[in-house]
C-alpha positions, -999 to +999 in steps of 0.1 A: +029-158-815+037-133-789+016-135-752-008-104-754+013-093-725+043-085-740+024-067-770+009-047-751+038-035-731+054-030-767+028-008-782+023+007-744+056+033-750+046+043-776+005+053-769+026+070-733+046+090-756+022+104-780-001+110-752+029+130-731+038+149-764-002+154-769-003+171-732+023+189-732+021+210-760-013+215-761-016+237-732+023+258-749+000+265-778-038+271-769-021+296-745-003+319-768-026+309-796-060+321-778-057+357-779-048+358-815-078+341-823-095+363-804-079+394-821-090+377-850-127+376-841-128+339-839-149+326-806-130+305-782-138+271-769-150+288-735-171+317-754-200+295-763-230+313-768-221+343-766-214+363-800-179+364-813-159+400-808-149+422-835-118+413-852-089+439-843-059+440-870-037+460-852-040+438-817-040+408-837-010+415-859+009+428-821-002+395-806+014+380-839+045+394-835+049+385-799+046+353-808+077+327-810+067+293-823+098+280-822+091+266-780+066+245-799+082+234-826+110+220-808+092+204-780+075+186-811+103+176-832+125+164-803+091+145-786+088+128-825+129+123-829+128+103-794+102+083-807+117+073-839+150+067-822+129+043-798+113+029-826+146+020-848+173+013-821+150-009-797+163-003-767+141-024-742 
């Protein structure tokens, strides 16, 4: 049986990495991601209490098409690839 020790420091990578994935991209996303939902009429975490704004299509589907997703996407998929890599080659 392994010394606790040495299982934690196994399963330590990988918590670090999920959490440095988790911190990066949330921040890339809620920022472009915001104003659409509040083109949309949707209230936003810092709008509590107050009553939601009217939904504008036209801003919303602007704010739509200004948005690329594809800075989050790939900050996700290589974030998950490295993982996996570390996972099946074992480097350490």
């Amino acid at each position: 049986m392994p010394r606790p020790s040495i299982a934690v420091g196994y399963r330590g990578w990988q918590m670090t990495a999920g959490t440095r994935r988790w911190t990066d991209m949330t921040p890339l996303g809620t920022f472009r991601l915001r104003p659409i939902r509040a083109a949309a009429g949707i209230q936003t975490d810092g709008d509590t209490g107050a009553t939601a704004p009217a939904e504008d299509a036209e801003e919303m589907r602007r704010q739509i098409a200004a948005w690329n997703p594809i800075p989050l996407a790939a900050m996700g998929m290589t974030g998950f690839l490295v993982i996996l890599w570390l996972m099946l080659v074992k480097p350490f």
